[in-house]
ChimeraX commands (.cxc) that place a marker at each C-alpha (Angstrom):
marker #1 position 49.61,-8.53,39.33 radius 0.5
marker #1 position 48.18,-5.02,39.81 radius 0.5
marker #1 position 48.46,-4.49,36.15 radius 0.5
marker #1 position 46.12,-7.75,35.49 radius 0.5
marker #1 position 43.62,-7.35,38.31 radius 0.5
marker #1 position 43.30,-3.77,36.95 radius 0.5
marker #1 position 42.75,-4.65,33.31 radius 0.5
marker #1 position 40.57,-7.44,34.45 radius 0.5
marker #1 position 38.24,-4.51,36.04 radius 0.5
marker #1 position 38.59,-2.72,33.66 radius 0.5
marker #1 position 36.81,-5.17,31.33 radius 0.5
marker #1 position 34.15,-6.26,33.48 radius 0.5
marker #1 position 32.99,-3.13,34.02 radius 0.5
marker #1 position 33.00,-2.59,30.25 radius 0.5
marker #1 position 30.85,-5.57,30.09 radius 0.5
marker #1 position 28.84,-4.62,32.72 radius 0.5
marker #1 position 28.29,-1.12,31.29 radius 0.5
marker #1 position 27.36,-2.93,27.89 radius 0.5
marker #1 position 24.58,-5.21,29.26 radius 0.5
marker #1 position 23.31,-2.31,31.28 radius 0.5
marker #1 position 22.68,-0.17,27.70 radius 0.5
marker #1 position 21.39,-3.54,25.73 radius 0.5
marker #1 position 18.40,-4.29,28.46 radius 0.5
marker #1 position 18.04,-0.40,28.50 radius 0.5
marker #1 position 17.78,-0.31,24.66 radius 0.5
marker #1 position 15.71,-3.06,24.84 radius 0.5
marker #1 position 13.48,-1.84,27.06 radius 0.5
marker #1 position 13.18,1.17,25.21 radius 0.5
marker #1 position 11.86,-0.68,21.67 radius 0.5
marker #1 position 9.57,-3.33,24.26 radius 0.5
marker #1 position 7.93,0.05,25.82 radius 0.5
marker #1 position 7.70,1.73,22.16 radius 0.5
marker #1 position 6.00,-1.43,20.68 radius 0.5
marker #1 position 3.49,-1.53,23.16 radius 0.5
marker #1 position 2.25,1.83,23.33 radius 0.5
marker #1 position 2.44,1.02,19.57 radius 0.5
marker #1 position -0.05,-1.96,19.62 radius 0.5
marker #1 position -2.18,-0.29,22.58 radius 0.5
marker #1 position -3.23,2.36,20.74 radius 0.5
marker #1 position -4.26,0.52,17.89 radius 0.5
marker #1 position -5.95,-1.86,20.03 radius 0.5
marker #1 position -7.44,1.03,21.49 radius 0.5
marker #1 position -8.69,2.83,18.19 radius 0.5
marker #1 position -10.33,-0.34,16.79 radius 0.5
marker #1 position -12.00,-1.34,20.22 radius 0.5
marker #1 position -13.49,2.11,19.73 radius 0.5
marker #1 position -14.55,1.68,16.35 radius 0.5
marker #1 position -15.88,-1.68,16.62 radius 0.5
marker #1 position -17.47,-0.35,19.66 radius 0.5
marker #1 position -19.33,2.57,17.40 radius 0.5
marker #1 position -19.81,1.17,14.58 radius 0.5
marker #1 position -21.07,-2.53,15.52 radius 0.5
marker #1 position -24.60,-1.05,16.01 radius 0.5
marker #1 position -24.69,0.05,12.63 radius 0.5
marker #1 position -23.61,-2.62,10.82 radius 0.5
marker #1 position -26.21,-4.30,8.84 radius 0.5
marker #1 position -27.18,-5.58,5.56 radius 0.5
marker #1 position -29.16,-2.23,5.19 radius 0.5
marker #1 position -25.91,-0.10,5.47 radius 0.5
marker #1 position -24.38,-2.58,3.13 radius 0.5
marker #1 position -27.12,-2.39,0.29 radius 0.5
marker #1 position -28.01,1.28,0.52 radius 0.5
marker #1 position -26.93,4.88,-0.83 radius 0.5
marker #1 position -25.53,7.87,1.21 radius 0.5
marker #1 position -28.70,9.73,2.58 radius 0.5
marker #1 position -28.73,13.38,4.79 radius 0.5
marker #1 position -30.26,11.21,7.64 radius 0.5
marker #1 position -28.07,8.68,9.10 radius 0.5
marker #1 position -30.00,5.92,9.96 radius 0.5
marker #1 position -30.78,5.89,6.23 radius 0.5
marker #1 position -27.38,5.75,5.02 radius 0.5
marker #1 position -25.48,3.05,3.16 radius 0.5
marker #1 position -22.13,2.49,1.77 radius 0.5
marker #1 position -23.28,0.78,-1.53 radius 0.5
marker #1 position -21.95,3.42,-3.77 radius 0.5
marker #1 position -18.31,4.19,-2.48 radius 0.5
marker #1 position -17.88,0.46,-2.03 radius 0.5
marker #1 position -18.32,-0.26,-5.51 radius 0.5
marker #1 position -16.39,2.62,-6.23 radius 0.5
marker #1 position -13.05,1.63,-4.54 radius 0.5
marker #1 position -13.74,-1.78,-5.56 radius 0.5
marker #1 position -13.55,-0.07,-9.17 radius 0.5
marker #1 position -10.49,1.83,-8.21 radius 0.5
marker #1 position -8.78,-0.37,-6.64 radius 0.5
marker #1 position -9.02,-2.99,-9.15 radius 0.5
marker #1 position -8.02,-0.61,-12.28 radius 0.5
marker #1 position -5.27,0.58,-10.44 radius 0.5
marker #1 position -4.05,-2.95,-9.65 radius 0.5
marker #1 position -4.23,-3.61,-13.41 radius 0.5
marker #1 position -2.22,-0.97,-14.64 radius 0.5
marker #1 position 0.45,-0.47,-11.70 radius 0.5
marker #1 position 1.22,-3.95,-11.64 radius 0.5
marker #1 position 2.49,-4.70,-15.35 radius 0.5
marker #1 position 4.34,-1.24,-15.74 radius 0.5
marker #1 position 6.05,-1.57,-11.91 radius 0.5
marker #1 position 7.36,-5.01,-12.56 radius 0.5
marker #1 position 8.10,-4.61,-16.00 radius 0.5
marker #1 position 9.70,-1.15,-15.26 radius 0.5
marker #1 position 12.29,-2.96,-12.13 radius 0.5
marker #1 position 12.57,-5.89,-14.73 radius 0.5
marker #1 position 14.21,-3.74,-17.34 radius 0.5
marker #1 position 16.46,-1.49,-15.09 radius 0.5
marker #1 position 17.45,-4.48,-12.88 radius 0.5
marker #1 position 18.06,-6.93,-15.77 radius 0.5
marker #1 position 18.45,-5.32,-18.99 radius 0.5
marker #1 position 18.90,-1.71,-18.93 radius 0.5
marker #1 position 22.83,-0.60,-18.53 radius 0.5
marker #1 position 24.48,1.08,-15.44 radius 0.5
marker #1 position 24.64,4.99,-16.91 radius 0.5
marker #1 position 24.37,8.23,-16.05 radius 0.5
marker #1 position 20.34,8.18,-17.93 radius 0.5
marker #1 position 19.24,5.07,-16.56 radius 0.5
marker #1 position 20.88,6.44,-12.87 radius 0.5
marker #1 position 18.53,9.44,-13.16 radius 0.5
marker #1 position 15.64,7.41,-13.73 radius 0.5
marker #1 position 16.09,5.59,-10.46 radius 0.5
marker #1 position 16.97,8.76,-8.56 radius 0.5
marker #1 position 13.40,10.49,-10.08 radius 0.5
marker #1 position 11.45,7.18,-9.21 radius 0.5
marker #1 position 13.06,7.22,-5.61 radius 0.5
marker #1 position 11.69,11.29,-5.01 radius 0.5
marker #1 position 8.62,10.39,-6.62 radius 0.5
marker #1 position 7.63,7.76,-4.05 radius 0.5
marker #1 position 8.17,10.90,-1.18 radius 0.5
marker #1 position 5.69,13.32,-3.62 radius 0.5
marker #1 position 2.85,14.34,-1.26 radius 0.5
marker #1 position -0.66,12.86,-2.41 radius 0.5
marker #1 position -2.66,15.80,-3.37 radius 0.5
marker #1 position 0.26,16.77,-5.43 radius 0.5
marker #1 position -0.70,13.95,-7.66 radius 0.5
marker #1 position -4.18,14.67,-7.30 radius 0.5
marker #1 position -4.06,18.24,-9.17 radius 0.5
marker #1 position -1.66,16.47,-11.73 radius 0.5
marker #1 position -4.78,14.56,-12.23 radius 0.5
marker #1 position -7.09,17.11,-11.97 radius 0.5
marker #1 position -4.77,18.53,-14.96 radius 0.5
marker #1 position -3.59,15.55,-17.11 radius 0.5
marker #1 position -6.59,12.87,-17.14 radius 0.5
marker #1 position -9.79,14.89,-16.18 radius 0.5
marker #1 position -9.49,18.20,-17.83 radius 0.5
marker #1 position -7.24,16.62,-21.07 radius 0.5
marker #1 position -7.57,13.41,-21.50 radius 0.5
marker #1 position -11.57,13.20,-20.58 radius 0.5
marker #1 position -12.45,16.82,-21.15 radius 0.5
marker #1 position -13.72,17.39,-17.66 radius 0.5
marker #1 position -15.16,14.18,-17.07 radius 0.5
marker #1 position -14.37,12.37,-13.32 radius 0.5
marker #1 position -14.81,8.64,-14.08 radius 0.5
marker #1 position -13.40,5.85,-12.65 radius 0.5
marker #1 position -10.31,5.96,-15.25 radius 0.5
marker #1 position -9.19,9.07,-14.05 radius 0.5
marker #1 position -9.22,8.37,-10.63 radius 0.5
marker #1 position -7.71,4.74,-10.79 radius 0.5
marker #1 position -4.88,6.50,-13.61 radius 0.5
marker #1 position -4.20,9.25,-10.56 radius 0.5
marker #1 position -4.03,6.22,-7.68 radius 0.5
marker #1 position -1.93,4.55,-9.93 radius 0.5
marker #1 position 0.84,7.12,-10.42 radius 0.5
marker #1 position 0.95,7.34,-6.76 radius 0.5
marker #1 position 1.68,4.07,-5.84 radius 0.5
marker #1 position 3.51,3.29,-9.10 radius 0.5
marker #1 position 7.19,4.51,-7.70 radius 0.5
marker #1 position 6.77,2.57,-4.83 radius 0.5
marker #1 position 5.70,-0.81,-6.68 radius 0.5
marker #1 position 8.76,-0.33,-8.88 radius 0.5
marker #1 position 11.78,0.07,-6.21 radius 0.5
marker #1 position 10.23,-2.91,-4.16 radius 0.5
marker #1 position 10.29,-4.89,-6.80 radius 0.5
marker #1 position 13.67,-3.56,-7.75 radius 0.5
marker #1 position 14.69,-4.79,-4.33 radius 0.5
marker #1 position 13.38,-8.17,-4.98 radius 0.5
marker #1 position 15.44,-8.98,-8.03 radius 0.5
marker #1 position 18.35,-7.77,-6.26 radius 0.5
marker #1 position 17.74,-10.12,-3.48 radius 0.5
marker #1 position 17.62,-12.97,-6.45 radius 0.5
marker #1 position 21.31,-14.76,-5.73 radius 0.5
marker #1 position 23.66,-14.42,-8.85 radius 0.5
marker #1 position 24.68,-17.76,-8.94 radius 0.5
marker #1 position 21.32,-18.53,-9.95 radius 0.5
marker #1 position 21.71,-16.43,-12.66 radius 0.5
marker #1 position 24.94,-18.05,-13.52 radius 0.5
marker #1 position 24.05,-21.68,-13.61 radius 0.5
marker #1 position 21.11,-20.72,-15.71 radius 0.5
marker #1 position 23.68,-19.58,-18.60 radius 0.5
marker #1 position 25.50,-22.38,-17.86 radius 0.5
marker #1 position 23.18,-24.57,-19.19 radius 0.5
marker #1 position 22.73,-22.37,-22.61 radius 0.5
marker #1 position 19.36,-20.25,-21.45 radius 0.5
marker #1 position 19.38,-16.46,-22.99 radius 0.5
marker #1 position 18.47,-13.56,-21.10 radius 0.5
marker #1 position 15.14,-14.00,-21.33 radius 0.5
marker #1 position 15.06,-17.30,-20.52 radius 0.5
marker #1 position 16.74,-16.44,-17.37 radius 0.5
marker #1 position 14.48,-13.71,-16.32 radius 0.5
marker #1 position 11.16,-15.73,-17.15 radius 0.5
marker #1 position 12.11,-19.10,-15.47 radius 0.5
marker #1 position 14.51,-18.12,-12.44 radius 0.5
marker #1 position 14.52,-14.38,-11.34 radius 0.5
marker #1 position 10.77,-13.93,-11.29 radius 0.5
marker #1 position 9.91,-16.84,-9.71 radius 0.5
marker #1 position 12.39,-16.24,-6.73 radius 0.5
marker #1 position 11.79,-12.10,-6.85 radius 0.5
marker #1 position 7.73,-12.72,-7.03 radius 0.5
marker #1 position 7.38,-13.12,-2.93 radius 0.5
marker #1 position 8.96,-9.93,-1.96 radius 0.5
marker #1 position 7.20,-7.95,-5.26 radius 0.5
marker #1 position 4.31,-9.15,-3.81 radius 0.5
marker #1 position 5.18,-7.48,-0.51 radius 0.5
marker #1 position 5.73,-4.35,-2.27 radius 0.5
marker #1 position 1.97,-4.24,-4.16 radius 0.5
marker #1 position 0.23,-5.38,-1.33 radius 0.5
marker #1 position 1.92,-2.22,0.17 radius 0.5
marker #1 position 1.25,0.31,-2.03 radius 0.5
marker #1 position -2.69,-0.99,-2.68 radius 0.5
marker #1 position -3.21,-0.69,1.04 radius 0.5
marker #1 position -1.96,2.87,0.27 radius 0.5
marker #1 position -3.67,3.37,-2.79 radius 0.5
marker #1 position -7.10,1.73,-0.80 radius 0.5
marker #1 position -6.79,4.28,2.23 radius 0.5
marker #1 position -6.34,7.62,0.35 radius 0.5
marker #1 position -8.73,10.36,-0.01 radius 0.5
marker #1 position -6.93,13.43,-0.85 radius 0.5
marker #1 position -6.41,12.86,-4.94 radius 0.5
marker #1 position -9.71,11.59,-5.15 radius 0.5
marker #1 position -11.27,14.39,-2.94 radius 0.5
marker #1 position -9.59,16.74,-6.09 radius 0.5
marker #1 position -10.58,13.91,-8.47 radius 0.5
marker #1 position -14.14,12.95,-7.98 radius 0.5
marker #1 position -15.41,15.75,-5.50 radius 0.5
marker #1 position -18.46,13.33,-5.11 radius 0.5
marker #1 position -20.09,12.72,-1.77 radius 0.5
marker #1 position -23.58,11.61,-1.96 radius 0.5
marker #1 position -23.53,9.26,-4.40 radius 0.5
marker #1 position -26.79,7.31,-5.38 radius 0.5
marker #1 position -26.14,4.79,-8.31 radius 0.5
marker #1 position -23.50,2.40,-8.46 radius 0.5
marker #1 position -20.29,2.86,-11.07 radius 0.5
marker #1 position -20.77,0.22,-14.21 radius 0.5
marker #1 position -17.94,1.28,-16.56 radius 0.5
marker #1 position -14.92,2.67,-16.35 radius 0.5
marker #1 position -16.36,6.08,-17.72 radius 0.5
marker #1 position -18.61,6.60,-14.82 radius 0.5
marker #1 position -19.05,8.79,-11.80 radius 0.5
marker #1 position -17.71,7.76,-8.34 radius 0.5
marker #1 position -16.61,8.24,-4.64 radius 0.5
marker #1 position -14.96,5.90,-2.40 radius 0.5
marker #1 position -14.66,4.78,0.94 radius 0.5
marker #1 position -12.21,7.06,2.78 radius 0.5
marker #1 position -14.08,10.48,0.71 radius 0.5
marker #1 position -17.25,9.08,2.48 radius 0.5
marker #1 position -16.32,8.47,5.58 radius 0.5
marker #1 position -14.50,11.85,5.86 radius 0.5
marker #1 position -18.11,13.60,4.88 radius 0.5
marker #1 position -19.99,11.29,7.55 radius 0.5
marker #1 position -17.18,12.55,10.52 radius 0.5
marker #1 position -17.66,15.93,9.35 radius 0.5
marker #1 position -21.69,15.99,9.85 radius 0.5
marker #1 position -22.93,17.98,13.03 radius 0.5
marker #1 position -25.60,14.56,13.37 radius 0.5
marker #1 position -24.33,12.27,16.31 radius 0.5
marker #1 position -25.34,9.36,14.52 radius 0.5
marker #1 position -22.83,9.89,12.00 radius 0.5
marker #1 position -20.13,8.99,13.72 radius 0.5
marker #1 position -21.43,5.62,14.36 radius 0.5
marker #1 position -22.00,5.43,10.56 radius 0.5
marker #1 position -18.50,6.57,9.98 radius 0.5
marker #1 position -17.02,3.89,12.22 radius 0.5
marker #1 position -19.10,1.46,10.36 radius 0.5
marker #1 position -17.92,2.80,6.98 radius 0.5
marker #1 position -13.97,2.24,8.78 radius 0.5
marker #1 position -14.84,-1.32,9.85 radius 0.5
marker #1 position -15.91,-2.20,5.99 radius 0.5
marker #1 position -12.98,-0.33,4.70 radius 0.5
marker #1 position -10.65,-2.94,6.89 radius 0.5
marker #1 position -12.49,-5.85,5.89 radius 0.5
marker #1 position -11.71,-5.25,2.21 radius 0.5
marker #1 position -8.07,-4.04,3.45 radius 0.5
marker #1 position -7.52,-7.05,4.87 radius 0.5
marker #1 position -8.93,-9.59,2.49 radius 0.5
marker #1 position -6.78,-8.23,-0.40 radius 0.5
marker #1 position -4.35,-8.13,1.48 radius 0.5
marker #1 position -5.22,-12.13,2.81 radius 0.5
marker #1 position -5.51,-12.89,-1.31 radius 0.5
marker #1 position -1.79,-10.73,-1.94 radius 0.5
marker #1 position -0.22,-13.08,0.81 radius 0.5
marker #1 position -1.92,-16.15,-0.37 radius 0.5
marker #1 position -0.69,-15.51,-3.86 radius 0.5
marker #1 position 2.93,-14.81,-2.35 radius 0.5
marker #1 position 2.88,-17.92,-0.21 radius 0.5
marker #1 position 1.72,-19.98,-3.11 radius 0.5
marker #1 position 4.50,-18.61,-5.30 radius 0.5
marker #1 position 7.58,-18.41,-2.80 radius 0.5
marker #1 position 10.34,-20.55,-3.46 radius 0.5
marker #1 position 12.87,-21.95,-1.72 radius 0.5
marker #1 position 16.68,-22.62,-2.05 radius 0.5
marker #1 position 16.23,-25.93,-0.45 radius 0.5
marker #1 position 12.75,-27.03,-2.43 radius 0.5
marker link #1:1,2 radius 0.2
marker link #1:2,3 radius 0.2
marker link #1:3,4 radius 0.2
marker link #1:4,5 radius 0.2
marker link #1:5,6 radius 0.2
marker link #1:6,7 radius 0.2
marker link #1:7,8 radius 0.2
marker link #1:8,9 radius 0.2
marker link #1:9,10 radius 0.2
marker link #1:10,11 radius 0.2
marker link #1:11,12 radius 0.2
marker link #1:12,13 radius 0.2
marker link #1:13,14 radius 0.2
marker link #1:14,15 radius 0.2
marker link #1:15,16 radius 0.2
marker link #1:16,17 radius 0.2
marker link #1:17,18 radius 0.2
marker link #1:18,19 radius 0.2
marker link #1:19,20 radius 0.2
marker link #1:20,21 radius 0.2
marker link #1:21,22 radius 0.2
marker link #1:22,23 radius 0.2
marker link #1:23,24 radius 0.2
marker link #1:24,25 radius 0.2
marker link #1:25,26 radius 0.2
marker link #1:26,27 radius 0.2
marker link #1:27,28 radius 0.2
marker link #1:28,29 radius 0.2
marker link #1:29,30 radius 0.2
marker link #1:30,31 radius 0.2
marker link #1:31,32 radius 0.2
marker link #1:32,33 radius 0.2
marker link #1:33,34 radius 0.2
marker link #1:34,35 radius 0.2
marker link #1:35,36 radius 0.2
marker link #1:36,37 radius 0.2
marker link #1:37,38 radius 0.2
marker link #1:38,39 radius 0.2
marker link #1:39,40 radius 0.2
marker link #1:40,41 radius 0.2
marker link #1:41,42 radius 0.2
marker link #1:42,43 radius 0.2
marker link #1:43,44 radius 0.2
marker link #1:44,45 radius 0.2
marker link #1:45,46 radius 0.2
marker link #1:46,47 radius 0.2
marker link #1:47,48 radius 0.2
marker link #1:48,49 radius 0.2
marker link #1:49,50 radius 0.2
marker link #1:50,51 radius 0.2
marker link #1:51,52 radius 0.2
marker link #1:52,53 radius 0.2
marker link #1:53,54 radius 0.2
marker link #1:54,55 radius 0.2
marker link #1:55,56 radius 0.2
marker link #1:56,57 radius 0.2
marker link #1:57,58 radius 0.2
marker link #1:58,59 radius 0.2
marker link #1:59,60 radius 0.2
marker link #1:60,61 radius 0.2
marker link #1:61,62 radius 0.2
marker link #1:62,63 radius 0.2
marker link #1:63,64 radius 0.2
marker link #1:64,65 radius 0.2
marker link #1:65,66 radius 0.2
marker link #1:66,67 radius 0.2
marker link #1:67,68 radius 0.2
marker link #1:68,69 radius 0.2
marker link #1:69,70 radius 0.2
marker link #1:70,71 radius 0.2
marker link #1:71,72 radius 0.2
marker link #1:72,73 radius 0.2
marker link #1:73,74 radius 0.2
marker link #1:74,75 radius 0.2
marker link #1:75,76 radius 0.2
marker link #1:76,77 radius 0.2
marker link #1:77,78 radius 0.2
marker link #1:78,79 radius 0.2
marker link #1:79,80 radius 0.2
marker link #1:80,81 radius 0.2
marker link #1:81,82 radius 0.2
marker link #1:82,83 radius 0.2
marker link #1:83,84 radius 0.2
marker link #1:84,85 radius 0.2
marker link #1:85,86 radius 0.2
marker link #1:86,87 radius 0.2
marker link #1:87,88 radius 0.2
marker link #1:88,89 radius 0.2
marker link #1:89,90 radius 0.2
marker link #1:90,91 radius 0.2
marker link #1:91,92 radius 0.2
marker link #1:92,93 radius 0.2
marker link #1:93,94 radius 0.2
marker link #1:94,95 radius 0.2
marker link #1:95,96 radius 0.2
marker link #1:96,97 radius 0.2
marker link #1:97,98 radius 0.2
marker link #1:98,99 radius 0.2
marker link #1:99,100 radius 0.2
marker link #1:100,101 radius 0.2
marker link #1:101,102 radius 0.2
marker link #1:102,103 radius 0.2
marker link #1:103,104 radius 0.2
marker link #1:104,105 radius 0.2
marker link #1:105,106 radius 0.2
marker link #1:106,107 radius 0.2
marker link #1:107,108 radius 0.2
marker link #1:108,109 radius 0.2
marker link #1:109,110 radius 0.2
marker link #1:110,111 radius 0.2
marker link #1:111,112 radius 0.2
marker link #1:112,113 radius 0.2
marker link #1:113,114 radius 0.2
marker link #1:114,115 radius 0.2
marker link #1:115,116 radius 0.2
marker link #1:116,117 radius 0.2
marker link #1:117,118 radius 0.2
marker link #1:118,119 radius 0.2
marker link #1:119,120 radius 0.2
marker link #1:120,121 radius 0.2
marker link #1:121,122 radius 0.2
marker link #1:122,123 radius 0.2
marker link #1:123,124 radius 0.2
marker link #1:124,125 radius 0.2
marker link #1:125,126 radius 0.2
marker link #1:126,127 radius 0.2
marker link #1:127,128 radius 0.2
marker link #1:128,129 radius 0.2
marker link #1:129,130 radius 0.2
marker link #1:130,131 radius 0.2
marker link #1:131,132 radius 0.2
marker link #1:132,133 radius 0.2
marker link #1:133,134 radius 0.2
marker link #1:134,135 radius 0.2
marker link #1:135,136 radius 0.2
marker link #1:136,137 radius 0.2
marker link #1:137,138 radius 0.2
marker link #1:138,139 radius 0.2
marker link #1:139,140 radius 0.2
marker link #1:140,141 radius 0.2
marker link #1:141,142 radius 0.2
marker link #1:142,143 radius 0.2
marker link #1:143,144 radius 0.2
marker link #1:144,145 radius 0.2
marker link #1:145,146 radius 0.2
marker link #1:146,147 radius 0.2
marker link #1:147,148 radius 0.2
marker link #1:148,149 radius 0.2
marker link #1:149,150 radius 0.2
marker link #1:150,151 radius 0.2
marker link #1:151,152 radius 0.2
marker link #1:152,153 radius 0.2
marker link #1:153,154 radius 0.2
marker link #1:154,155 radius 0.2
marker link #1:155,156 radius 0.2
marker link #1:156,157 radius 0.2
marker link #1:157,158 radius 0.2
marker link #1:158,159 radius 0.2
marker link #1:159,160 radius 0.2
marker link #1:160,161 radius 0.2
marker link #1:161,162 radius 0.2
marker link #1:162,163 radius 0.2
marker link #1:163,164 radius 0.2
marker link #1:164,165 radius 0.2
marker link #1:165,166 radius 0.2
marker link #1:166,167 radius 0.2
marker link #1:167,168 radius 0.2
marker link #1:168,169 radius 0.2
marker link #1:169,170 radius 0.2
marker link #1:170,171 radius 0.2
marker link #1:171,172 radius 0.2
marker link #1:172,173 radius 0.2
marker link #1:173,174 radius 0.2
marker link #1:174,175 radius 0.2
marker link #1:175,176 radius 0.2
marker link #1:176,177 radius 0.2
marker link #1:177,178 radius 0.2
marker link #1:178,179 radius 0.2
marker link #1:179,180 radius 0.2
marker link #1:180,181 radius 0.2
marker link #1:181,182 radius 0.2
marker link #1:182,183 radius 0.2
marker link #1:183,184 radius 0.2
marker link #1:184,185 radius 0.2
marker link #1:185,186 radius 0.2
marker link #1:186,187 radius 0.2
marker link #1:187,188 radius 0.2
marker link #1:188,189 radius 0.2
marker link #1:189,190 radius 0.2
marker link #1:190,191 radius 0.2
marker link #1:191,192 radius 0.2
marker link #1:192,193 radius 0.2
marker link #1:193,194 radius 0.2
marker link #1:194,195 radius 0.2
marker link #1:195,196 radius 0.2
marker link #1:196,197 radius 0.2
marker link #1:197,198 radius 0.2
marker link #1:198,199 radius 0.2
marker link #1:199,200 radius 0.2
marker link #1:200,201 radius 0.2
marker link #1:201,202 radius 0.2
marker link #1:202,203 radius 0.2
marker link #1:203,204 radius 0.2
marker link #1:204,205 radius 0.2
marker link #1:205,206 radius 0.2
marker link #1:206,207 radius 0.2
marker link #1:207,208 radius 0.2
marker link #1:208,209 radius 0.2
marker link #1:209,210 radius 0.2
marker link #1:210,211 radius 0.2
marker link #1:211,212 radius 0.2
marker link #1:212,213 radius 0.2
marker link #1:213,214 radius 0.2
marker link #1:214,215 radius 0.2
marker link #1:215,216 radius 0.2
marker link #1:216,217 radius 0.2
marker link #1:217,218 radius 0.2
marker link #1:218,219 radius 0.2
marker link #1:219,220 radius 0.2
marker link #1:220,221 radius 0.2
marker link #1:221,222 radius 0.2
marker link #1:222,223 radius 0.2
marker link #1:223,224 radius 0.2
marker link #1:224,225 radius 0.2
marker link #1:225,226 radius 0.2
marker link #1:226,227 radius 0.2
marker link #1:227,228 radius 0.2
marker link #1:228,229 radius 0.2
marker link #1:229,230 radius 0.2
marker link #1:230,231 radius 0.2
marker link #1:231,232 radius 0.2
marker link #1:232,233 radius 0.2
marker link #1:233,234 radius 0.2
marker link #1:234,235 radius 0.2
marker link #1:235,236 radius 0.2
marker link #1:236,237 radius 0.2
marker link #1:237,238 radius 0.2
marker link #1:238,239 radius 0.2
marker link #1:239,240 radius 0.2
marker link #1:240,241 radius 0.2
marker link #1:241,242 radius 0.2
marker link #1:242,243 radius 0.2
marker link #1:243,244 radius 0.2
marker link #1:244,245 radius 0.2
marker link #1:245,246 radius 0.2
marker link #1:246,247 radius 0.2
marker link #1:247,248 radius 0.2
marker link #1:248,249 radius 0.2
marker link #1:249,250 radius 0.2
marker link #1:250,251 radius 0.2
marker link #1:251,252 radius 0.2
marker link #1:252,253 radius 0.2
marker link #1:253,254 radius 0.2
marker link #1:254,255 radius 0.2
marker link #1:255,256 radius 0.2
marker link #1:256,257 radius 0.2
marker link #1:257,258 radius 0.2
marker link #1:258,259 radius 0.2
marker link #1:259,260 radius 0.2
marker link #1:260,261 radius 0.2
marker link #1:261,262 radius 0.2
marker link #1:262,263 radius 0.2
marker link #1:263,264 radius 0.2
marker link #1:264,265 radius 0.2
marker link #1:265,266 radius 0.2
marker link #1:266,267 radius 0.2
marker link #1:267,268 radius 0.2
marker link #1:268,269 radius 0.2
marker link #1:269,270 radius 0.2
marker link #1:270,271 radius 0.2
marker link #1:271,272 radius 0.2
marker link #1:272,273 radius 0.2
marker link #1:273,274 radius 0.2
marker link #1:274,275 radius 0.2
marker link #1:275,276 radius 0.2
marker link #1:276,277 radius 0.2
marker link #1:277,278 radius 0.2
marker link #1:278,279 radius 0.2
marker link #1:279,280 radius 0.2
marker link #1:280,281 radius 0.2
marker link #1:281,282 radius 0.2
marker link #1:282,283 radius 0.2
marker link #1:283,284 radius 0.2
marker link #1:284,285 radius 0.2
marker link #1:285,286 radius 0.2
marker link #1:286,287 radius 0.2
marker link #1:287,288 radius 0.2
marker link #1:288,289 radius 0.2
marker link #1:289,290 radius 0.2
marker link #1:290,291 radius 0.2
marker link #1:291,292 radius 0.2
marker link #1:292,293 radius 0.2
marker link #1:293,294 radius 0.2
marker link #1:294,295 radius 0.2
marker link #1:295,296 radius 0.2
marker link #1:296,297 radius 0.2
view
């Protein structure tokens, strides 16, 4: 009887001990999601707060000026409209087609092993890094010292291309092989199989994966600070071969003006730069949720 009331003990206090370290642990991720959320509640409030006043059709149809009150964000909106929609052109094709080939097609050796391994470092290469590749590569060889659009959206898409490719590696992973299997059970090649059942099931989470790594590609200013170097831009880009600047290079000069008012243009500049964020972004997860299938549909 001892020996049962003491094992009994025993495991209630295990149990007790356990519940004590789950509400603990669970406190602990409540407490770090909310200081989390309330300091991004925080920021915005503060930029909406700043930048509200400065928001106007003016600031939307004008150039960068040295006074503030004069300044627009015509130019570097049309320029990361440019670059952002270049880049989307060229990383999506060669990312999916690059996870469709070593996922489906492309054997399990040693070469096709390093490849993964070099696209897996690649997504952890600091920006700038690809920024004096760049600088090397497109501007000073391939356009002879020209910095147009092309080079920066080739440079953006190098950056986010590693990351486009593993999540859409993921994706076709995620794919169920009996799918797969009845497919050749009813005589489709590989092709067949790939076109009709693994892309249509993989396309929600690839989707996930380029909406990530545009929302990178949208918010960086370090390669195109190497790339571009342009500030005070007064015309608007109209080909691929012309000058540019973008949003996050312009807002970066307006925070670094002694002028006051500049920060209120800069938080303006911000606010724009999340409304295009977020309606790509919107349009990505549209296209997704349009797409997305499921096992029981």
């Amino acid at each position: 009887m001892n020996s049962s009331s003491s094992s009994s003990a025993n495991r209630q206090k295990s149990h007790q001990f356990r519940v004590l370290r789950d509400r603990i642990f669970l406190a602990t991720f409540v407490i770090a999601v909310i200081v989390g959320i309330t300091g991004l509640v925080a920021l915005l409030l503060d930029v909406l707060i700043d930048g509200i006043p400065f928001l106007n059709w003016s600031f939307l149809s004008s150039y960068a000026s040295r006074k503030p009150l004069e300044s627009g964000i015509l130019a570097p909106l049309a320029g990361t409209v440019w670059v952002v929609s270049l880049t989307a052109m060229m990383t999506i094709p060669i990312g999916v087609s690059t996870a469709i080939y070593l996922e489906e097609f492309a054997g399990k050796n040693r070469i096709n092993r390093l490849i993964e391994l070099n696209i897996a470092n690649l997504a952890g290469v600091p920006s700038v890094i690809y920024g004096l590749l760049g600088l090397a590569v497109f501007v000073q060889f391939l356009f002879s010292g020209s910095r147009n659009v092309t080079a920066g959206a080739l440079t953006m898409t190098l950056l986010i291309l590693p990351i486009v490719v593993i999540a859409s590696q993921e994706a076709i992973k995620a794919v169920p092989s009996s799918y797969r299997d009845a497919a050749y059970a009813m005589g489709a090649n590989k092709w067949q199989v790939v076109k009709s059942i693994v892309l249509p099931q993989a396309l929600p989470g690839m989707m996930s994966g380029i909406i990530l790594a545009l929302s990178r590609a949208i918010g960086e200013s370090a390669p195109i600070l190497i790339i571009s170097s342009l500030v005070w831009v007064t015309f608007v880009p109209t080909t691929p071969d012309s000058k540019f600047t973008v949003l996050p290079l312009q807002i970066f000069t307006w925070v670094s003006q002694p002028q006051h008012d500049f920060r209120g243009i800069a938080a303006a500049g911000i606010i724009v730069l999340l409304v295009v964020l977020l309606s790509m972004n919107a349009l990505a997860i549209w296209i997704r949720n349009k797409y997305q299938l499921r096992p029981d549909q």
